[in-house]
Each structure stands twice: as structure tokens, then as C-alpha cells.
N, C-alpha and C positions, 0 to 999 in steps of 0.2 A: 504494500500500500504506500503509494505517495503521496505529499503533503502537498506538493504543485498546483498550485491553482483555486486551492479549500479554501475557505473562509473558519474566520473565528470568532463565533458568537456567543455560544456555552462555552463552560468549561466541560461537557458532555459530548462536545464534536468532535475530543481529543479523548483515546482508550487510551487506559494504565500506560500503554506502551509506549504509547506514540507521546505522552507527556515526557515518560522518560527520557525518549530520543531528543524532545526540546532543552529537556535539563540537563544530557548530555553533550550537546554540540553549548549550549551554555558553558559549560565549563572549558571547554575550548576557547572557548572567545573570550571567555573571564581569561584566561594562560596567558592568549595573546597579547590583550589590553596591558597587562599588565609587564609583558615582556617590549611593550611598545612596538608590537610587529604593524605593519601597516598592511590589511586588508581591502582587496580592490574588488570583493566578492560580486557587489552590487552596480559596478562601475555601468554608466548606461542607466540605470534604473530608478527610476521615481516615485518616490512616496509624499502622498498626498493625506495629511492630516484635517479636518473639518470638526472641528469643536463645539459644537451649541452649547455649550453649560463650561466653565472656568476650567482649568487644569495647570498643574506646575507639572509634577513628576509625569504623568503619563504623558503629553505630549511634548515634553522638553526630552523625555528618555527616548521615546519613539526619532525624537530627529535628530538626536544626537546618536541614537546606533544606526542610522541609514547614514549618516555622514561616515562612521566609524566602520561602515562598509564599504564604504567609495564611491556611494550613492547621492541621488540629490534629492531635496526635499520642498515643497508647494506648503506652507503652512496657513491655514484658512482658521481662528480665532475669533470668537463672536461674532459666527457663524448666522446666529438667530436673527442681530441687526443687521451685518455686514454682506449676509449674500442675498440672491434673490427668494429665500425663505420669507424676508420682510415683505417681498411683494407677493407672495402665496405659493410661492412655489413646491412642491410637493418633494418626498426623500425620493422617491423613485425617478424623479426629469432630473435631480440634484444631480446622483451617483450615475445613471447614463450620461448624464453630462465628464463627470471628473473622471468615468473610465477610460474617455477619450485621449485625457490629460497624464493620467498617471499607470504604474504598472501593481499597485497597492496603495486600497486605501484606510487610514486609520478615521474611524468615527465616534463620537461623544455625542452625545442626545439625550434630552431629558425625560425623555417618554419612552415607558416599558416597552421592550419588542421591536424599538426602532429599528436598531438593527439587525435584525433576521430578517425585516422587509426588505432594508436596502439591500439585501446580501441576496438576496432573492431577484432584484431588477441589476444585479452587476453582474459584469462577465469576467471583472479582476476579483482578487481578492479582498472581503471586504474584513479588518482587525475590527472587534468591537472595544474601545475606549471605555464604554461603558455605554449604558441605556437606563434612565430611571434608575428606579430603587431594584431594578431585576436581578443584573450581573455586572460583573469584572474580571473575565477569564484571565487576562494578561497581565491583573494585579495576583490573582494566584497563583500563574506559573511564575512570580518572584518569589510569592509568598513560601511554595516549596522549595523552592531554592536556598532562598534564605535560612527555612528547619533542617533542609539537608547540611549549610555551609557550618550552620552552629551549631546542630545536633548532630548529626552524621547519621542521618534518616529520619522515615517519618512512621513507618509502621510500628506501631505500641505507644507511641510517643502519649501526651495527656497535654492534650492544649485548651487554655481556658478561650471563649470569646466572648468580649467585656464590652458591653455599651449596648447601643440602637441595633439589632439585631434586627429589628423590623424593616427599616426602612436601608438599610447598608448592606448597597450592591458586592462590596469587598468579602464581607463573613458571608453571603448567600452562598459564592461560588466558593471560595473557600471550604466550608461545612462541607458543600459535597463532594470534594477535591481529597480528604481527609478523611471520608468515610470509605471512599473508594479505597483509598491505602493504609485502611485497617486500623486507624488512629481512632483515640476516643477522644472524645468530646465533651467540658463540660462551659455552657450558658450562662452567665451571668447579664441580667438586663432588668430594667424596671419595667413593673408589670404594665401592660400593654405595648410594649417594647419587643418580645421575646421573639424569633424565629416563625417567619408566617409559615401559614400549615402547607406549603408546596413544599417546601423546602424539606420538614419533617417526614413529611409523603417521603420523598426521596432517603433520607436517611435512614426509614425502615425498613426500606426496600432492599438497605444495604446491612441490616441489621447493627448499625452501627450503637454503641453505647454513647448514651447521654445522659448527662447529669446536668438538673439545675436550679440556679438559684435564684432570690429576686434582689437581691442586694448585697451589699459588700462594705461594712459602713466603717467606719470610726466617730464612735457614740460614747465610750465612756471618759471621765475624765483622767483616768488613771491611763488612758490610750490604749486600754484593751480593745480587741475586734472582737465583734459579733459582725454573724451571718446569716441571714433568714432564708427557710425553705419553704416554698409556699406548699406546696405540697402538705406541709401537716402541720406550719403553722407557727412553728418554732424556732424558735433564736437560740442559736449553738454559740456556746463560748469560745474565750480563746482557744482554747486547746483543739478544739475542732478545727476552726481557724486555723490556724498554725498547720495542722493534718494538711486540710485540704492543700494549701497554696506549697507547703513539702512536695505533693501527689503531682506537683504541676510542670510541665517541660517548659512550656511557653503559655506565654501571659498574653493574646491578641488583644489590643485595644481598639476601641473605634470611638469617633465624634456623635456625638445627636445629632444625627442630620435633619436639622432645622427646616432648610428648603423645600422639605419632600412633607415635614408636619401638616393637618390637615387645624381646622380653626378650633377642636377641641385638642389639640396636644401642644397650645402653643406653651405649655410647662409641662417639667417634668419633676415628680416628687423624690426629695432626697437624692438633687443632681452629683453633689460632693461623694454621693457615694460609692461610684461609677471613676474616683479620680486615685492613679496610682502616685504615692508619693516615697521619701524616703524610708519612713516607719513600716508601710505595707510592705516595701522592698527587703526591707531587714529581715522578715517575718517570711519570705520565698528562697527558696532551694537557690546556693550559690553560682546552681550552673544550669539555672534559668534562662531562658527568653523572652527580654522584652518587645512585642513588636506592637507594631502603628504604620498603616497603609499612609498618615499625613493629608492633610494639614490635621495638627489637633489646635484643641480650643483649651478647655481645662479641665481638661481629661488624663491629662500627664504631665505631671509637674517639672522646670524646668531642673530641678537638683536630682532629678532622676538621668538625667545626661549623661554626666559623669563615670557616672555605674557602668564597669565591664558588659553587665548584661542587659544594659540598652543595646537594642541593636537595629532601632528602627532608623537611622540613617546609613548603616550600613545596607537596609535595606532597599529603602530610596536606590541606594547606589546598584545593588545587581540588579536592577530593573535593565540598565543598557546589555550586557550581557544574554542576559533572558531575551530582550526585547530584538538581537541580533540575530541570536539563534532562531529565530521565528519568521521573522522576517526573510532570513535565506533559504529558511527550508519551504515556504509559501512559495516561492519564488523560485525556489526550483536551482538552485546556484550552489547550495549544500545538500548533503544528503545522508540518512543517520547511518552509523555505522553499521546497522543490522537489518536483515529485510523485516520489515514488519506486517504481519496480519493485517487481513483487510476488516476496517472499523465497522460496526453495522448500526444504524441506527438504533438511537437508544430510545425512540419512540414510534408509535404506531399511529398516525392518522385515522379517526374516526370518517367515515363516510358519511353522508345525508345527514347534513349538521345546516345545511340552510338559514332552518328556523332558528338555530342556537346566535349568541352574542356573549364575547367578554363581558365579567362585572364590574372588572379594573377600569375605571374615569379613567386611567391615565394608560389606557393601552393603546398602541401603535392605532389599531383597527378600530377603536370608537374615535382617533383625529383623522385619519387618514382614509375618505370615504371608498374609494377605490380599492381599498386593500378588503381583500377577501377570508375571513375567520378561518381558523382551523382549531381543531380539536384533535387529545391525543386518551386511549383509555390509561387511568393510572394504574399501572402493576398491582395484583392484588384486589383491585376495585372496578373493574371493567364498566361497572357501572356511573364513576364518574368519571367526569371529563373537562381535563384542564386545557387550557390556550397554549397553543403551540406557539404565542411570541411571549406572552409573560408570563405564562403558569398557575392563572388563576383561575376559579374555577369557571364553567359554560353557566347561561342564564337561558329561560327560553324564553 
């Protein structure tokens, strides 16, 4: 199976293998970078970025590894005001437009599903940047990169994921990226916060283990921690405390993504409690992992830097590596070291779905009047039926 010409939407487009083959040609180009070799892999080749919603690391890493392969870059930036989207133009006339233009393109958009429509009207390959609160495949192939560089794997591993789980496209693909490679999983978020129920679909399918909790606080004045499970209701002391955060490899962090709140969540109760600081740090396994997809707000205290087991700018940083390897092997200009099995899809299109409609307001298909619904059955429940661009469930 080759990677030439695929697009990356899920993190589900890519099997166990074929991720590994991208984390291994990463490590190659991580060798080189750092040997200063100079790579002319892409030389000829054009990558065209299209941002609708802000970005530092994804689209500064994305042009900085297409330069780093001898490649050139088109970078399109508030995209929302700056292209013909402000005068109505549709994602579909957008991306037949820029395939004309480039031989890869990277996209960001703030509406679930975006991209699997464009990637459905392209004849190049379309990277998803991100779309809405849905996904971030190419923030998780760093993310295992990064557990691999500082853990030296990921299977068994126990990583916590801390924040807005709801609405944070980073921990969605993530969680099921980590389920697939047999890693458990334990949740920490404020209630109405936690993992929307597609996402858990998915993780039982892979029976993965999860644990969770609804808070994480510092509440006494002697700086003891307590930790509440909602499940039965009870606040564990320190000593649980202490337990859990020992049990833990890596610590994931994420912001409250504000942006994507609807006009009942514009708070969030016991925010502080969600924020990792030096005391918490004291109280976690020495050879721990801190990580943070970035930007944070105050959610990670600056004197947490410091600490060896920060590692969320080291993380920032193998995003260009990650993001080389991917890039060449789309492209057809690299190729993994190993033949690999052909991928099969990880879903099933439902038929005579007509009458059906997404429930997501913010799915691709309820803005985009031309795009045509699809429905997939979920494993185990044939009898419902999620959106094949945001995973939510069908309405009739």
C-alpha cells in the first residue's frame, strides 16, 4: 500500500502501520535536521496552506518542513476574510481552485467535517490542519512521537488527558490514536467537558481502558490534593492522589476552548482546577511527561518550564520532522522502509439515508448546501448511525 496521493483527514485513514512508517521516516529526518544534511526531496513541489481559524505551530511547522525539503510554499492566512470565502464562495470551487496551484494542500477550518468534503472535491492531497472541535491527525502523529522520543513507546504506557475534552480536536484524535496502541487512558475534565460519546463509541470498540475523573483541585490549606470521582461521588485524599498521578506516564494538557463554547458554557466551574503547577508537579512520577498541543492560557503554569519533564516545546519542535515525513511520503518522493498492507476502511456507508440529516449546527453538511450527508453503522450498534464528516449522531 502507498501513501501517494491519500489524503489526511482522520487519524483512522492511517493503520497501526502505516502510522508507524510516518514515525519512522520521522526519525530520519529528525537525524538529518539535526546533522544539518540538506534535503532536496520536494525540490519542484508546492505546498499550499489555507487557514480559516488562527495557527502558530501547525502552519508555521507545515512551511517550515516543505522548505526543509526543498520545496516551496503558497501561504493563505485569514483565509475567512482574505479569500473569496468572504464573497461566498464554497470549500469545494476553493480546493478545485488551489489544486490547480499546488501539488499539496494543508487546511484549517472551523467547521466539523470541513475537510473530508474538500478532500472529497481534490485531486491532490488534501492534510487536515484541523476542522472544528472534530480532529487533529497531524497534531497526533507529533503527539506519538513525542511519547515515543521521551518514553521509548507507547503501548502500556498511562497517559492522563486534562482539560476540555469536549470540545478539543487534539485529545479526540489523540484518545483514539492511543487506544489503537494499546495504551490506557485516564480523563480528567469538568463535568460537561468530558469526551463526546463518538469518540467513547470508538474506544470501546477498541476495548481500551479508561478511567475518570471530574477534577483535580488544590483545596486544602495545608496544600493537600483531593480528587473527585463522579462516578460514586467521593473525594479521595492525598494519598490516592499521590497513587494516581505515580500511575501516570504522561500528563496531556489542553486549553478550554472558548471559541467553540456555546452561550451556556461561557464558564467553567472550579477553572484553577484543571491548572498544572509546581506542587502538583512534585507530587508526579520523576520521569513523567509533561505535554500541551499550545497555545495554553492558564492551564500551565509558567515555573513549570523549567522542569526536565516539560516537554511541550520540545514538542512544538518534532512537529517539523513529523510534518516532513508526511509530506514526502503523500507525495510520493519517500517511501517506508517496509511494504505495507493495504489499509481498508475503517467505516461502512449506510445506504438510503436521504431522509436522514446531521445534528451537529456546526457540521460541514448543514453550511454547505451542496454537500450530500453520509452515514456510517457504528461497530457493535448497526442500528445507529453517525456522520461520516463529524461523527455525530443521524437525525431524521
Amino acid at each position: 500500500m502507498t501513501f501517494t496521493g491519500r489524503h489526511l483527514i482522520s487519524i483512522n485513514d492511517f493503520s497501526n502501520e502505516e502510522i508507524e512508517a510516518v514515525l519512522d521516516l520521522a526519525q530520519e529526518m529528525d537525524s538529518a535536521l539535526e546533522a544539518k544534511k540538506r534535503l532536496d526531496l520536494c525540490q519542484g513541489k508546492e505546498l499550499y496552506t489555507i487557514f480559516y481559524e488562527p495557527s502558530t505551530r501547525t502552519r508555521s511547522s507545515f512551511e517550515t518542513a516543505m522548505h526543509r525539503l526543498g520545496g516551496t510554499v503558497v501561504s493563505h492566512a485569514e483565509a475567512q476574510v482574505t479569500s473569496s470565502v468572504a464573497k461566498g464562495e464554497t470549500i469545494a470551487d476553493t480546493v478545485r481552485t488551489l489544486e490547480k496551484y499546488a501539488d499539496v494542500i494543508v487546511m484549517r477550518h472551523p467547521l466539523d467535517g470541513s475537510t473530508r468534503l474538500a478532500a472529497e472535491h481534490s485531486s491532490v492531497p488534501i492534510i487536515s490542519g484541523g476542522d472544528g472541535a472534530h480532529e487533529h491527525p497531524t497534531q497526533t502523529l507529533l503527539d506519538l512521537y513525542t511519547i515515543l522520543k521521551e518514553k521509548g513507546g507507547i503501548e502500556g504506557k498511562n497517559v492522563a488527558l486534562c482539560g476540555d475534552l469536549r470540545h478539543g480536536r487534539t485529545v479526540h484524535s489523540l484518545a483514539v490514536a492511543l487506544a489503537r496502541f494499546k495504551a490506557e487512558i485516564t480523563c480528567i475534565a469538568p463535568p460537561g467537558f468530558e469526551l463526546p460519546d463518538h469518540i467513547r463509541d470508538i474506544l470501546n470498540n477498541y476495548k481500551c481502558k479508561i478511567t475518570e475523573y471530574s477534577s483535580l483541585e488544590e483545596i486544602a490549606d495545608d496544600g493537600s490534593l483531593l480528587v473527585h470521582q463522579p462516578k460514586t461521588g467521593k473525594t479521595h485524599q492525598e494519598g490516592f492522589m499521590s497513587f494516581l498521578l505515580e500511575s501516570l506516564d504522561v500528563l496531556y494538557f489542553t486549553r478550554l476552548q472558548r471559541e467553540r463554547f456555546d452561550t451556556q458554557e461561557s464558564s467553567v466551574a472550579g477553572e484553577e482546577s484543571y491548572r498544572i503547577n509546581k506542587q502538583l508537579l512534585a507530587k508526579s512520577r520523576d520521569d513523567a511527561v509533561i505535554m500541551h498541543p499550545l497555545p495554553r492560557i492558564n492551564e500551565l503554569a509558567y515555573e513549570v518550564d523549567q522542569d526536565k519533564r516539560a516537554a511541550y516545546f520540545r514538542q512544538a519542535g518534532y512537529g517539523i520532522p513529523v510534518r516532513m515525513a508526511l509530506i514526502a511520503l503523500l507525495l510520493g518522493v519517500a517511501e517506508p522502509k517496509k511494504a505495507l498492507t493495504t489499509h481498508e476502511a475503517t467505516v461502512k456507508i449506510a445506504k438510503d439515508t436521504s431522509n436522514l440529516r446531521c445534528i451537529n449546527e456546526r457540521c460541514i453538511t448543514n453550511k454547505e448546501q451542496y454537500s450530500t450527508p453520509k452515514f456510517y453503522k457504528v461497530p457493535g450498534s448497526p442500528k445507529l448511525l453517525r456522520c461520516y464528516y463529524c461523527d455525530w449522531l443521524a437525525q431524521n
